[in-house]
SEDRENFI-951246 format. One record per residue (C-alpha): residue in three letters; x, y negated, z negated. Coordinates in steps of 0.05 Angstrom, whole numbers, plus 32768, in hexadecimal, padded with zeros to 4 digits. Layout:
AlaXYZ/...
***
This chain:
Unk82DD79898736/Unk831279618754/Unk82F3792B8768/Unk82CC79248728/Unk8308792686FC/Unk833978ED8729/Unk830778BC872A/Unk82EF78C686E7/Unk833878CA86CD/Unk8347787C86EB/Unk8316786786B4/Unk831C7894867C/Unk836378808678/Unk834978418660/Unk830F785D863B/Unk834678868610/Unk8380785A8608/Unk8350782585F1/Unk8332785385CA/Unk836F785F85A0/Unk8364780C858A/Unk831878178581/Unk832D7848854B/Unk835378168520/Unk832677D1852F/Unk831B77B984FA/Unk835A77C284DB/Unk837877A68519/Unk834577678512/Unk835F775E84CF/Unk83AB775F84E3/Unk83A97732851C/Unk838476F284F0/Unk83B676E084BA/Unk837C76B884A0/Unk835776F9848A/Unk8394770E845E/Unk838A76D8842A/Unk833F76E58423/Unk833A772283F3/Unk82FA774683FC/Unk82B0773883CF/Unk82A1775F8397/Unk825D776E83B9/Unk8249776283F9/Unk8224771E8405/Unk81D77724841C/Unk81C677268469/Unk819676EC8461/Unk81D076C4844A/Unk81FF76D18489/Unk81C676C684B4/Unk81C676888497/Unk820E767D849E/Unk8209769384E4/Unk81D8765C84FD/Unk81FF763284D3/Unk822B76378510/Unk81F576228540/Unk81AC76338557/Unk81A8767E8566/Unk8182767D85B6/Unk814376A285BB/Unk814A76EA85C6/Unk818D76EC85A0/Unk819F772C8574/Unk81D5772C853B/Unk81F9775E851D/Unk8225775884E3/Unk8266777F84C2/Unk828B777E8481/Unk82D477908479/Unk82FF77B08444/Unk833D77858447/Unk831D773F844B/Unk82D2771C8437/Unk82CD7703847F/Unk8295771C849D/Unk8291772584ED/Unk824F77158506/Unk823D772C854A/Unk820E77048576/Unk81F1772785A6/Unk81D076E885DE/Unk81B376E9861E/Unk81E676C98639/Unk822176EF861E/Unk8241770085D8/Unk826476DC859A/Unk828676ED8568/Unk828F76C9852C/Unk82C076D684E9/Unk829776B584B2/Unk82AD76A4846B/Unk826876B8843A/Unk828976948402/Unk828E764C8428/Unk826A765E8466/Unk8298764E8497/Unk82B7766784DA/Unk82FF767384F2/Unk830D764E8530/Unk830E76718574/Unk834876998580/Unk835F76DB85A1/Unk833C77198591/Unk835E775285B1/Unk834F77838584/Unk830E77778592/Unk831B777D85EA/Unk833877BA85DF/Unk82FE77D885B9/Unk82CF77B885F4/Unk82F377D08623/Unk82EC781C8608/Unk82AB781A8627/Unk82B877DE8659/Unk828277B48637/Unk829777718653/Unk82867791869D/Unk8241778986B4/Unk821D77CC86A8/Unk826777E88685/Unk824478068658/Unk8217782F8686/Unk825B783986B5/Unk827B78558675/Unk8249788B866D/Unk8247789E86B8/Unk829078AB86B7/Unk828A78D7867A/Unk825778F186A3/Unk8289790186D7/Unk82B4791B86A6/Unk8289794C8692/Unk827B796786D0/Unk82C7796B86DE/Unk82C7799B8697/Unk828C79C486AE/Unk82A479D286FE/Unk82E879D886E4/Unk82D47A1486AD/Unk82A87A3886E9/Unk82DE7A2E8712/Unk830B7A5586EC/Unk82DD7A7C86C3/Unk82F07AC186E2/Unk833A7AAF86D8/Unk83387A918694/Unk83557ACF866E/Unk839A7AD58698/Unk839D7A8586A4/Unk838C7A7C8659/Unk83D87A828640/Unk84027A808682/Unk84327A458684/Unk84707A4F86B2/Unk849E7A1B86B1/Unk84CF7A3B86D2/Unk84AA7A318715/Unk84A07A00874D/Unk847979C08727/Unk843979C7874E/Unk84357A0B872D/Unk844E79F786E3/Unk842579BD86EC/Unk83E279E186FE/Unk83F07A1186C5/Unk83F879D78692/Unk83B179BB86AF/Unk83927A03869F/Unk83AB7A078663/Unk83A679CD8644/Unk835E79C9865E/Unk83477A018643/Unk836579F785FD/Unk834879A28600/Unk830479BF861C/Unk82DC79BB85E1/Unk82FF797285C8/Unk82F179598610/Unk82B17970861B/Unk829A794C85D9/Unk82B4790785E9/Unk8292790E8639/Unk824A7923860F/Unk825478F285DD/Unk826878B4860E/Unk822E78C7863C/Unk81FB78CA8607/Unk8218789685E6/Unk821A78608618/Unk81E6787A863F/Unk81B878778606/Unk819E7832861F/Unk817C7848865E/Unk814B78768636/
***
């Protein structure tokens, strides 16, 4: 239980606190390109052959390459994600004149990679060992104190040496964020582990 839950905690931190930006992405992708802001969005959205065509507009797409694309709210730009064997691009493309912003920094976009540390070889599958890991922390740690849980269940004494207050802060607060963290460790696994299937 120990164990499992410090080395799963080094990288959760960063699963979670990048997780906070993965929330608000797009939004975030939005308010970091001032050029976005004077592009109010289509009435409709334009036709997926079209982009495609925009896309290789942009250059030959490589054999084996996969695209994905995504509209916005705030702005007609669409982001088109090309997925190649060498690596990935993304591209902001204009559907009404077809074409591209320039190159610039996407950190809105890092930090929702780096939720599931995507730009790491095998992150992905990392990713969903840790929550892994995390969910075998959850499951020793509730047998662990399964035949306690009713007196540990409220007892917080502040009053006490830290080690003490502190362990009765981990108990409580454990049992009360079981169910919320037991979903995100069975969602990450399945989630990013999805791909081994």
């Amino acid at each position: 239980h120990a164990w499992a839950g410090v080395i799963a905690s080094l990288f959760l931190f960063v699963i979670f606190f990048c997780g906070v930006f993965a929330m608000f992405r797009e939004e975030l992708e939005v308010w970091q390109e001032p050029a976005l802001h004077v592009a109010p969005p289509s009435e409709s959205p334009p036709s997926f052959d079209l982009m495609l065509e925009r896309v290789r507009e942009q250059g030959p797409l490589p054999r084996g390459a996969h695209v994905g694309m995504l509209t916005h709210e705030e702005t007609r730009f669409i982001t088109a994600y090309l997925f190649e064997p060498t690596g990935m691009r993304v591209l902001w493309l204009d559907p009404l004149t077809g074409t591209a912003l320039p190159e610039r920094s996407r950190l809105a976009s890092e930090l929702y990679w780096m939720h599931f540390f995507y730009r790491v070889p095998w992150g992905m599958e990392f990713s969903g060992l840790v929550s892994v890991a995390l969910l075998v922390a959850l499951v020793s740690g509730l047998w662990i104190h399964l035949k306690d849980l009713r007196a540990q269940w409220w007892r917080f004494r502040p009053t006490v040496k830290p080690r003490f207050s502190a362990s009765d802060a981990h108990k409580v607060l454990g049992v009360f964020g079981l169910p919320f963290t037991a979903m995100l460790a069975w969602t990450g696994a399945v989630l990013c582990l999805a791909g081994l299937a």
